[in-house]
Backbone as JSON Lines, residues from 0, in Angstrom:
{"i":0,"aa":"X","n":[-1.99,18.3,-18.48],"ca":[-2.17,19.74,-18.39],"c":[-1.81,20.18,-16.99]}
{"i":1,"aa":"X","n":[-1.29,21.26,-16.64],"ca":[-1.3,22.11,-16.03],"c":[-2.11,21.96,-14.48]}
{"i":2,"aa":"X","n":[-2.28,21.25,-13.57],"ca":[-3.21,20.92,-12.48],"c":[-3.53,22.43,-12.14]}
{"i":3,"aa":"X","n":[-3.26,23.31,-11.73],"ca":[-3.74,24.94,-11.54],"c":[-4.51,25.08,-12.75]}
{"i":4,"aa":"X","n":[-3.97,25.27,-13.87],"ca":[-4.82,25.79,-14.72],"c":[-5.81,24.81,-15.27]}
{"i":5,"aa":"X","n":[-5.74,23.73,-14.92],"ca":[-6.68,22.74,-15.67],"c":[-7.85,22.74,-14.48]}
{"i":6,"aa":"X","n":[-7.75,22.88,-13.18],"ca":[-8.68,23.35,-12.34],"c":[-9.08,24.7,-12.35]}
{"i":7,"aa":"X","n":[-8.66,25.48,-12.93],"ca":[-9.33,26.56,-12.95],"c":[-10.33,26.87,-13.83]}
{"i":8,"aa":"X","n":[-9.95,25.9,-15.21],"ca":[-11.08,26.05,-16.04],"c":[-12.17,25.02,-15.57]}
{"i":9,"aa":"X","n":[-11.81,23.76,-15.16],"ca":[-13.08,22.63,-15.29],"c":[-13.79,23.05,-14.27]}
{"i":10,"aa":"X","n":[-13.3,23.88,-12.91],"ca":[-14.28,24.2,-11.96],"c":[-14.89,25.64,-12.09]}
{"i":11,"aa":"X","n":[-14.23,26.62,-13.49],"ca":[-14.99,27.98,-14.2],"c":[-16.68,28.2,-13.44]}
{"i":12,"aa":"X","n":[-16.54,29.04,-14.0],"ca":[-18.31,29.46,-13.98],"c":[-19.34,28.89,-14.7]}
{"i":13,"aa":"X","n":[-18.57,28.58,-15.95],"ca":[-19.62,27.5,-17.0],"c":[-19.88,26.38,-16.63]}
{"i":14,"aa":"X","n":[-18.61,26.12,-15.56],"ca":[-18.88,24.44,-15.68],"c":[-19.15,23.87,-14.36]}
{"i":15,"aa":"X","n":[-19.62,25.04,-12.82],"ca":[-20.02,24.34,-12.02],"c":[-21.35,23.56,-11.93]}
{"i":16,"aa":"X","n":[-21.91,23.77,-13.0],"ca":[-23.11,23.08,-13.11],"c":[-22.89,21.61,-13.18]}
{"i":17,"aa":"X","n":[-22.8,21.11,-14.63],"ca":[-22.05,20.33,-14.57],"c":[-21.72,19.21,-13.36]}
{"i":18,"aa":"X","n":[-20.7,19.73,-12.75],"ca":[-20.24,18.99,-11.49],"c":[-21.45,18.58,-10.14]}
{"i":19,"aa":"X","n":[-22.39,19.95,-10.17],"ca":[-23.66,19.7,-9.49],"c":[-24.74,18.66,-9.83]}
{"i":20,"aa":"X","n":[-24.84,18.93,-11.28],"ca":[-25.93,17.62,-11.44],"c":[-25.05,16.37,-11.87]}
{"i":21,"aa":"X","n":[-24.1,16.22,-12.09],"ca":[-23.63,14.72,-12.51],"c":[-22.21,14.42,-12.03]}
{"i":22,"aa":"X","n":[-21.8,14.71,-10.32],"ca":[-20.51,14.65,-10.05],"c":[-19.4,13.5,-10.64]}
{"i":23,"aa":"X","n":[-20.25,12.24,-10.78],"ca":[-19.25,10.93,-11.12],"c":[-19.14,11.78,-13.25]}
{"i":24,"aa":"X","n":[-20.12,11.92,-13.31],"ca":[-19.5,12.64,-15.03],"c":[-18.49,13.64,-15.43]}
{"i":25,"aa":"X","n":[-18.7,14.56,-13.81],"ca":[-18.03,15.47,-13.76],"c":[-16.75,14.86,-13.81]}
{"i":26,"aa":"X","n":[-16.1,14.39,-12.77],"ca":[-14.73,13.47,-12.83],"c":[-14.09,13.15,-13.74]}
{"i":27,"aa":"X","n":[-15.29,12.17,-14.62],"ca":[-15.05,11.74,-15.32],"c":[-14.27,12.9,-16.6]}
{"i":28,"aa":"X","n":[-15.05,13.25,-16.43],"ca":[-14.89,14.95,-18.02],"c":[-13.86,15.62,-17.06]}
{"i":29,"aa":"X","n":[-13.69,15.88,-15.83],"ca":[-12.3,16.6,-15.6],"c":[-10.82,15.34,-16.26]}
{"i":30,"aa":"X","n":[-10.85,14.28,-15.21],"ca":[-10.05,13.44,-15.5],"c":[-9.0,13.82,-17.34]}
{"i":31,"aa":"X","n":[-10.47,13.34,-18.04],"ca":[-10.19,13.58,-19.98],"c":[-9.51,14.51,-20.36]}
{"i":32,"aa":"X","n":[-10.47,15.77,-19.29],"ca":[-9.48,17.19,-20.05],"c":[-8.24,17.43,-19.78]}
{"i":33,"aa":"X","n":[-7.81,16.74,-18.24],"ca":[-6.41,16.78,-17.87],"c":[-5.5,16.14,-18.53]}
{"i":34,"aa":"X","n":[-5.78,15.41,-19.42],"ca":[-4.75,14.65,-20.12],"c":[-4.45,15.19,-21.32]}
{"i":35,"aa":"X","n":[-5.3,16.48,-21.71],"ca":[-5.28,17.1,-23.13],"c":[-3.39,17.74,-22.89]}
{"i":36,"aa":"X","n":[-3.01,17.66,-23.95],"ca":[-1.97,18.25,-24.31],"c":[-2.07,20.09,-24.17]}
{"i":37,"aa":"X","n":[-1.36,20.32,-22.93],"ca":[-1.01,21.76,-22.54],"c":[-1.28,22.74,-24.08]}
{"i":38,"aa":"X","n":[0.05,22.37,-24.78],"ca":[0.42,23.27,-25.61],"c":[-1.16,23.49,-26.97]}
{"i":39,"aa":"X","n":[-1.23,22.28,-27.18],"ca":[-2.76,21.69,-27.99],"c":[-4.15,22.7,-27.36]}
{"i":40,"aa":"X","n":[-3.92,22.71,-25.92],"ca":[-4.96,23.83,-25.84],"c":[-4.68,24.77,-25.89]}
{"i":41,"aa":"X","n":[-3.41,25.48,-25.48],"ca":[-3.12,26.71,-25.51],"c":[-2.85,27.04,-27.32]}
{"i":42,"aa":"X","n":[-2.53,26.54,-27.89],"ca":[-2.59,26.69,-29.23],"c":[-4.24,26.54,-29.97]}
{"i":43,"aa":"X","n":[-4.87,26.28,-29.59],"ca":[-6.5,26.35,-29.66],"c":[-6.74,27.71,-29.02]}
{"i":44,"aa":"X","n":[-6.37,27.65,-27.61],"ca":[-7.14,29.58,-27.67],"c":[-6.55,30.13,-28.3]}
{"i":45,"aa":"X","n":[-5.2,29.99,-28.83],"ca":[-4.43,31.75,-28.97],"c":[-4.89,31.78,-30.57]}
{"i":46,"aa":"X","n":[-4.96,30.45,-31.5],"ca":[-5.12,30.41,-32.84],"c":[-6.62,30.38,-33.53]}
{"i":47,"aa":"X","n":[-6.79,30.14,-32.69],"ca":[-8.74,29.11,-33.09],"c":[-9.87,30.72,-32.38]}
{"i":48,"aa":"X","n":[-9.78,30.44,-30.93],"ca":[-10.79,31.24,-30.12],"c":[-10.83,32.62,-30.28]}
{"i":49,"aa":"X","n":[-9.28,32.58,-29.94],"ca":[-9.11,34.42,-29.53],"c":[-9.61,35.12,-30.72]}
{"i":50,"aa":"X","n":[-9.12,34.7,-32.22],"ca":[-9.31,35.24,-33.33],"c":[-10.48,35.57,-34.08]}
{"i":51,"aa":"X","n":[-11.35,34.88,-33.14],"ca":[-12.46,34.81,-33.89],"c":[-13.43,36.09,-33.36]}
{"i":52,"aa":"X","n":[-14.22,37.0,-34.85],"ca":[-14.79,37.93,-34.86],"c":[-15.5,37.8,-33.46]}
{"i":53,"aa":"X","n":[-16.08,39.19,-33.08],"ca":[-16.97,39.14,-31.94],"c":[-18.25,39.15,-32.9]}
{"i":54,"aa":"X","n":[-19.3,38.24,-32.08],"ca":[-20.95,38.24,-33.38],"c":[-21.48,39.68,-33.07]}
{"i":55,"aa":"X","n":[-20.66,40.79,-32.31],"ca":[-21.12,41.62,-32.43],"c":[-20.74,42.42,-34.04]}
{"i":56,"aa":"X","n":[-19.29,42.23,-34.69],"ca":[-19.44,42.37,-36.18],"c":[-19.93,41.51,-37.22]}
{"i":57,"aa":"X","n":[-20.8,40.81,-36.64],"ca":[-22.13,40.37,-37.52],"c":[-22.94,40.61,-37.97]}
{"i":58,"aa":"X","n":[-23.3,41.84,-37.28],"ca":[-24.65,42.65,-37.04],"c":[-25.61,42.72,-38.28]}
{"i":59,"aa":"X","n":[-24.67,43.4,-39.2],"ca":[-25.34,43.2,-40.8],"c":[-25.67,42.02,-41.13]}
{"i":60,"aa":"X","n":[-24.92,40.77,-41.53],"ca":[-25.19,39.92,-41.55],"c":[-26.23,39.02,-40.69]}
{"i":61,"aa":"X","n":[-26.45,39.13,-39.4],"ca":[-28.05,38.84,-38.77],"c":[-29.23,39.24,-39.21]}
{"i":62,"aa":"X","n":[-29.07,40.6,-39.41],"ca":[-30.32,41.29,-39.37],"c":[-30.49,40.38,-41.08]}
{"i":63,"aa":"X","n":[-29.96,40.49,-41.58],"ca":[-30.83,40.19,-43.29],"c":[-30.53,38.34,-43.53]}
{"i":64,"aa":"X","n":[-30.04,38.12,-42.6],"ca":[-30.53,36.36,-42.39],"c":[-31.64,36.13,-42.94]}
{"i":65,"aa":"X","n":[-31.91,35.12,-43.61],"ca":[-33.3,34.38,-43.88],"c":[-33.95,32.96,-43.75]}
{"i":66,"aa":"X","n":[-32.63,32.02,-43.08],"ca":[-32.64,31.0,-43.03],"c":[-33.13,30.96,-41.02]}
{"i":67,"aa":"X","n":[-33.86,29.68,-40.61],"ca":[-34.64,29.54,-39.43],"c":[-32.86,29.32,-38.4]}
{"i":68,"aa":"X","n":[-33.15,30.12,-37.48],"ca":[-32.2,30.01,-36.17],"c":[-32.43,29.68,-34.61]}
{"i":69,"aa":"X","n":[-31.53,29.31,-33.98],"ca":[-32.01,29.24,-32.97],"c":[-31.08,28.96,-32.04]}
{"i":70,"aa":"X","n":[-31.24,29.82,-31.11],"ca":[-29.65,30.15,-30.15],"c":[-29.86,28.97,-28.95]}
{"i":71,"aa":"X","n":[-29.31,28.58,-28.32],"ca":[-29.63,27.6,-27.61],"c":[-28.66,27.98,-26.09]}
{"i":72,"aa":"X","n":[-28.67,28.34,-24.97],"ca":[-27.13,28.59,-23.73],"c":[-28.2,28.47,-22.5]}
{"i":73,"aa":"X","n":[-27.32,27.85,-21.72],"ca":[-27.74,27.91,-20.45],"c":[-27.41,29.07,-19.43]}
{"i":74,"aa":"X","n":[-28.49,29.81,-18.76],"ca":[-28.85,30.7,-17.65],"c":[-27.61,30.99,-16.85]}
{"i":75,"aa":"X","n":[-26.36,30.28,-17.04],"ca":[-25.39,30.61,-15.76],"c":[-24.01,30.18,-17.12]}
{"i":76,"aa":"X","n":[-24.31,30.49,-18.59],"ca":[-23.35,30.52,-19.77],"c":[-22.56,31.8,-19.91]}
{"i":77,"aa":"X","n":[-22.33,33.11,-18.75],"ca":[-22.59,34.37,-18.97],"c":[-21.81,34.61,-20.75]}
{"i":78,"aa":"X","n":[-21.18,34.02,-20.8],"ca":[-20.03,34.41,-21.87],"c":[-21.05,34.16,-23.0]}
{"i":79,"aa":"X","n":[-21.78,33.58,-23.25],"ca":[-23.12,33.46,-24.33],"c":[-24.33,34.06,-24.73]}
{"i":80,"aa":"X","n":[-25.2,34.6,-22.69],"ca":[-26.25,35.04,-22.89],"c":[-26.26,36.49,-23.62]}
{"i":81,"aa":"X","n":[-25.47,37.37,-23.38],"ca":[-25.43,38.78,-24.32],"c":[-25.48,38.4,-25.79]}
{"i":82,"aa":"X","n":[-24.3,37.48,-26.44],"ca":[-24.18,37.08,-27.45],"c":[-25.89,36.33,-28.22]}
{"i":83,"aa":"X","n":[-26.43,35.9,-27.39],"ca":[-27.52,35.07,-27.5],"c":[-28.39,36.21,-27.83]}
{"i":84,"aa":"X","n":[-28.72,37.21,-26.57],"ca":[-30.13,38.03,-26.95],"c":[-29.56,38.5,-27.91]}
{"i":85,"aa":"X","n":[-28.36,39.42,-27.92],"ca":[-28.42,40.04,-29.15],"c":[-28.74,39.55,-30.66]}
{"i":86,"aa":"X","n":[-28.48,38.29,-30.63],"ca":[-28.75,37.96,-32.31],"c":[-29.73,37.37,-31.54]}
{"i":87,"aa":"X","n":[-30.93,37.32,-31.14],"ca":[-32.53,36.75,-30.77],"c":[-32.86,39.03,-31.36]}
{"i":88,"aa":"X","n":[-32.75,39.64,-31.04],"ca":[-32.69,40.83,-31.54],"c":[-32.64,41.42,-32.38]}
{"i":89,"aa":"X","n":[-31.43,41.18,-32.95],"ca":[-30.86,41.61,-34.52],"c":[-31.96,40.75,-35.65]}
{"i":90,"aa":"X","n":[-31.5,39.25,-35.83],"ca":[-32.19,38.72,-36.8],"c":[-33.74,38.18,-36.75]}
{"i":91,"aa":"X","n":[-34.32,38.69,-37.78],"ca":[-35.99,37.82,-37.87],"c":[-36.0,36.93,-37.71]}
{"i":92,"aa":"X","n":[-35.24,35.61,-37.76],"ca":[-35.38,34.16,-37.89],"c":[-34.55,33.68,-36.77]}
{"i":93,"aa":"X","n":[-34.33,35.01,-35.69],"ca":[-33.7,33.88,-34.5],"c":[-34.57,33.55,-33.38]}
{"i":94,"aa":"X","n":[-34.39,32.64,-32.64],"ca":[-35.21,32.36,-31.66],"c":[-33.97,32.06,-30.58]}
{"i":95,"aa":"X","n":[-34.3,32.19,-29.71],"ca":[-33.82,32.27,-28.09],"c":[-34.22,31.09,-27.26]}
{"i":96,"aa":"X","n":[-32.99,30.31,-26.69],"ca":[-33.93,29.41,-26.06],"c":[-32.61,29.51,-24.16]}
{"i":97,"aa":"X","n":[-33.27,29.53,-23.03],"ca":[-32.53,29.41,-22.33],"c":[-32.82,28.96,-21.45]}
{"i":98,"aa":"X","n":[-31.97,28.01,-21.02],"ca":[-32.38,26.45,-20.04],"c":[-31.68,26.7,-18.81]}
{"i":99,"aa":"X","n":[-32.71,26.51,-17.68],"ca":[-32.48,27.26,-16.66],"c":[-31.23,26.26,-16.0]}
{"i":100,"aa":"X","n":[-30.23,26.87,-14.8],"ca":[-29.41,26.43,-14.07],"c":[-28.48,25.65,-14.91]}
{"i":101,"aa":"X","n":[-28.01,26.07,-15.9],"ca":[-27.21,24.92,-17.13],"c":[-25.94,26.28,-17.57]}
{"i":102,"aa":"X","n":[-24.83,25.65,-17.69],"ca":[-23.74,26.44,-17.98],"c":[-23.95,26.31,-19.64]}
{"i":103,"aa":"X","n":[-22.11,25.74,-19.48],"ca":[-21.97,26.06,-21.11],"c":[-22.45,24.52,-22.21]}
{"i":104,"aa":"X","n":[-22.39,23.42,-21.25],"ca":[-22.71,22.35,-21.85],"c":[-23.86,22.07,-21.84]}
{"i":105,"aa":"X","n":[-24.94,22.55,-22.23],"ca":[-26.3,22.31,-22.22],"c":[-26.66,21.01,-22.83]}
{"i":106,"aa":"X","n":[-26.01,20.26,-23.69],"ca":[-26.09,19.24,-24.02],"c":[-25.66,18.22,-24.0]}
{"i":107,"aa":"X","n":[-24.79,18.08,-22.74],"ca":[-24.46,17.41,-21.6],"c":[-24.86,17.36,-20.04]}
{"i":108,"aa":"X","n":[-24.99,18.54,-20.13],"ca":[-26.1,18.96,-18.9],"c":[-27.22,18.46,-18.33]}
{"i":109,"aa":"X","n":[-28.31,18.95,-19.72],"ca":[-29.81,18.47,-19.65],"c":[-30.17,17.76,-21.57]}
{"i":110,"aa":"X","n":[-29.46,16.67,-21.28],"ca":[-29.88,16.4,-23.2],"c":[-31.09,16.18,-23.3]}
{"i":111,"aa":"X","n":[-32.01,15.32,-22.47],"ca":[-33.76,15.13,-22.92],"c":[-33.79,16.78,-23.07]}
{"i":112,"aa":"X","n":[-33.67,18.1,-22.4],"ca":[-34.4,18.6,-22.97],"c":[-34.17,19.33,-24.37]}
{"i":113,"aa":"X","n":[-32.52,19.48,-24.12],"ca":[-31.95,20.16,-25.42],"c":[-32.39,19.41,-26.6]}
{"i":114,"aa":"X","n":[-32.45,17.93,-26.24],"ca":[-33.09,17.25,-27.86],"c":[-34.37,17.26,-27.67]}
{"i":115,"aa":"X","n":[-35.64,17.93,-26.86],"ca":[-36.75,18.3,-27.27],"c":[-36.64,19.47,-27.78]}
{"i":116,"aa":"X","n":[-35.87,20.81,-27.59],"ca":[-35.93,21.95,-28.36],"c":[-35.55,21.57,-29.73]}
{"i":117,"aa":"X","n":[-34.39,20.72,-29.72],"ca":[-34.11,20.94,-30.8],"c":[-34.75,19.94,-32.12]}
{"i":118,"aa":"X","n":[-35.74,18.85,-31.31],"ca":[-36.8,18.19,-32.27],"c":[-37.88,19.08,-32.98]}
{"i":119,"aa":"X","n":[-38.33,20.15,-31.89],"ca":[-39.49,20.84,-32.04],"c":[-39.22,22.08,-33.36]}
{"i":120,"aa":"X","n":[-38.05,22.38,-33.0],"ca":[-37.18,23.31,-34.04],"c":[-37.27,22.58,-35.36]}
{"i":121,"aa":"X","n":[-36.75,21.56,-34.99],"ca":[-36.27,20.97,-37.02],"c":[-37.89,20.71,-37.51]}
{"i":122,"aa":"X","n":[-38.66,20.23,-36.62],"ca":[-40.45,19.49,-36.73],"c":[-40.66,20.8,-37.56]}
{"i":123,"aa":"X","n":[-40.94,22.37,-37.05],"ca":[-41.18,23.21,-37.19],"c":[-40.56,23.48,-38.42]}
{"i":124,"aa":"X","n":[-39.35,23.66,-38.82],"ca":[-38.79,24.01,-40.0],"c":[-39.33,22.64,-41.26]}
{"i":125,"aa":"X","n":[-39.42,21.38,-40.91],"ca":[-40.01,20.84,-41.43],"c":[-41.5,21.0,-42.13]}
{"i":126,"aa":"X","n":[-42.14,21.28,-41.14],"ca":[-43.26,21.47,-41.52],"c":[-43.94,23.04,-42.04]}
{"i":127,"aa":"X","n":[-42.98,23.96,-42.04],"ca":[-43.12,25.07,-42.44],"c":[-43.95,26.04,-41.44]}
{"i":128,"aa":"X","n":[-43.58,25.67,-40.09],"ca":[-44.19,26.38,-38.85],"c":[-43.61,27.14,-38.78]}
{"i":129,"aa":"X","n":[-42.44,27.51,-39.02],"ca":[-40.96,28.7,-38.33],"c":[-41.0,29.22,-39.7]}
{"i":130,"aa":"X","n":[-41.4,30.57,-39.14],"ca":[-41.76,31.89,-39.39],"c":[-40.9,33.26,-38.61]}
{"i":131,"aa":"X","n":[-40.24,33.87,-40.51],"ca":[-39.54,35.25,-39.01],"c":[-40.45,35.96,-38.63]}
{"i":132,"aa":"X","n":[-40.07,36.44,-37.66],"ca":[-40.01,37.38,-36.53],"c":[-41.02,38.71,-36.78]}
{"i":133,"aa":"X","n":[-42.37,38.34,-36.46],"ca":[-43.76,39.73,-37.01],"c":[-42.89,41.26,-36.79]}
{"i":134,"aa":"X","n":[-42.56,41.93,-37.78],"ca":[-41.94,43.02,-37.25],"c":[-42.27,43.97,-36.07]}
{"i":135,"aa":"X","n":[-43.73,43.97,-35.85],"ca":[-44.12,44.69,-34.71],"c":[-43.68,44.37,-33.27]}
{"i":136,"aa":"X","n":[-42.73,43.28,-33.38],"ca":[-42.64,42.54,-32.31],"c":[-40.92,43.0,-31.88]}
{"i":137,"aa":"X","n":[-40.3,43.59,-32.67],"ca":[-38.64,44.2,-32.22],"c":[-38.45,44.95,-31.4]}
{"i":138,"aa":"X","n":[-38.01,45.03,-30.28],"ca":[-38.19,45.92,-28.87],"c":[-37.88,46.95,-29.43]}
{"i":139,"aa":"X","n":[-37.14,47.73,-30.67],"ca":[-37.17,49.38,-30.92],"c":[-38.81,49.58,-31.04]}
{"i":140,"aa":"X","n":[-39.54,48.94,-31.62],"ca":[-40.64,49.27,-32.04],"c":[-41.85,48.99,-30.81]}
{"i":141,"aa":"X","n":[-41.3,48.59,-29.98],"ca":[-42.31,48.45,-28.91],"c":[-42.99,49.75,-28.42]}
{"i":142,"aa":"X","n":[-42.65,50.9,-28.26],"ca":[-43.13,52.2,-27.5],"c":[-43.76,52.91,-28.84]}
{"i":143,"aa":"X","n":[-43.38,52.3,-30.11],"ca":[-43.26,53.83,-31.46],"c":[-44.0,53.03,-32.09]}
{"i":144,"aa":"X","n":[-45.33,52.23,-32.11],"ca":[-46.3,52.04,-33.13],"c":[-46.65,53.5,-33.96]}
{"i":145,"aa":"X","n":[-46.55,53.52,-35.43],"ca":[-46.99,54.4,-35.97],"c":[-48.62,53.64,-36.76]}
{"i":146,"aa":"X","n":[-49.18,54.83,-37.63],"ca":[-50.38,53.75,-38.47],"c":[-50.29,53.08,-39.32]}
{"i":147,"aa":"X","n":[-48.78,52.98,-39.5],"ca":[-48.91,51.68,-40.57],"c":[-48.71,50.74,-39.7]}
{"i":148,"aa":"X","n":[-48.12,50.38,-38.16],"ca":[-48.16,49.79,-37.39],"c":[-49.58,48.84,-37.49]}
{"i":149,"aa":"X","n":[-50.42,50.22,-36.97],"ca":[-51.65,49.81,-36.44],"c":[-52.36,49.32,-37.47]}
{"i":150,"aa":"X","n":[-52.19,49.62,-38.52],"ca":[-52.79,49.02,-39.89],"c":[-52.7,47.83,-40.25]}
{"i":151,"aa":"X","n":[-51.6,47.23,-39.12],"ca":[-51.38,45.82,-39.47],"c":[-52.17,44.95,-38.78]}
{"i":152,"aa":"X","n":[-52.34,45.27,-37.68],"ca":[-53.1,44.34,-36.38],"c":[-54.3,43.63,-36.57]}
{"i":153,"aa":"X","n":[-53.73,42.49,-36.69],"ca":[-55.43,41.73,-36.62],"c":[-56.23,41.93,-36.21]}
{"i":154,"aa":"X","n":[-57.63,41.69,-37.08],"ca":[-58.33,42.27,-36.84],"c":[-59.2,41.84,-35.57]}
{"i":155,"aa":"X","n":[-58.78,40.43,-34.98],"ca":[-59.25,39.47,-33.93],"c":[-58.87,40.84,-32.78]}
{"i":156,"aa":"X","n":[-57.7,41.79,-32.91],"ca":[-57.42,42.08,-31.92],"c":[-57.73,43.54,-32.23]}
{"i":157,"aa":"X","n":[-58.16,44.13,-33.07],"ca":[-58.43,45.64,-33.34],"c":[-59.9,45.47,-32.45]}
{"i":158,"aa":"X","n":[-60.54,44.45,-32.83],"ca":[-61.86,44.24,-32.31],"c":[-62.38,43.76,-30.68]}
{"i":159,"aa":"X","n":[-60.86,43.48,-30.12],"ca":[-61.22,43.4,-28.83],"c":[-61.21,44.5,-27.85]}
């Protein structure tokens, strides 16, 4: 590949992390990508990436999801975190998870912890812990409790 452009991506914004916590890996994973076939990637963004919907025309499709979710990007992913809250937003069954100082490879990054989220996740769906999203809890509805709102509130907490 391309030495300009193949440094421009492996040393990106996603991926100085990366190089910070594991420089000999880093190398290593630059080294690999430099040998990828130019045209092979550039035919991956222009055919594969570029084309693909923004999850912002998902929107319908999130919100009436019913199956358990769970977004997973690291704190310095920018190209993810919008994408992330928003469907932690849109759908009842998403959950948000974001791992601090970690780009785009979070699971190369920090794997003990990404495979504790993501044990605790499946445990949970296993065991029938993961539950959507209490409606009172959707930031439109945060300021505009009406009484059917309040009609809902436990009573542990009507009573405190």
């Amino acid at each position: 590949m391309d030495s300009l452009a193949a440094t421009r991506y492996t040393i990106g914004a996603t991926r100085v992390q990366p190089a910070n916590k594991d420089p000999r890996g880093w190398i290593e994973s630059d080294s690999q990508f430099r040998e990828h076939d130019p045209s092979g990637s550039a035919h991956s963004l222009r055919e594969v990436i570029a084309p693909r919907p923004s999850m912002l025309d998902h929107e319908d499709d999130l919100r009436n999801m019913t199956v358990p979710m769970m977004v997973l990007t690291g704190d310095e992913d920018w190209q993810c975190l919008s994408p992330g809250v928003f469907m932690k937003r849109t759908s009842p069954t998403c959950s948000l998870c974001v791992i601090p100082n970690s780009g785009h490879g979070i699971n190369l990054e920090e794997p003990a912890h990404f495979n504790q989220v993501l044990n605790e996740f499946y445990t949970d769906i296993e065991l029938r812990r993961w539950k959507p999203r209490d409606p009172r809890a959707f930031a439109a509805k945060t300021l505009q409790a009406d009484e059917a709102d309040l009609g809902q509130i436990p009573a542990f907490i009507r009573e405190n």
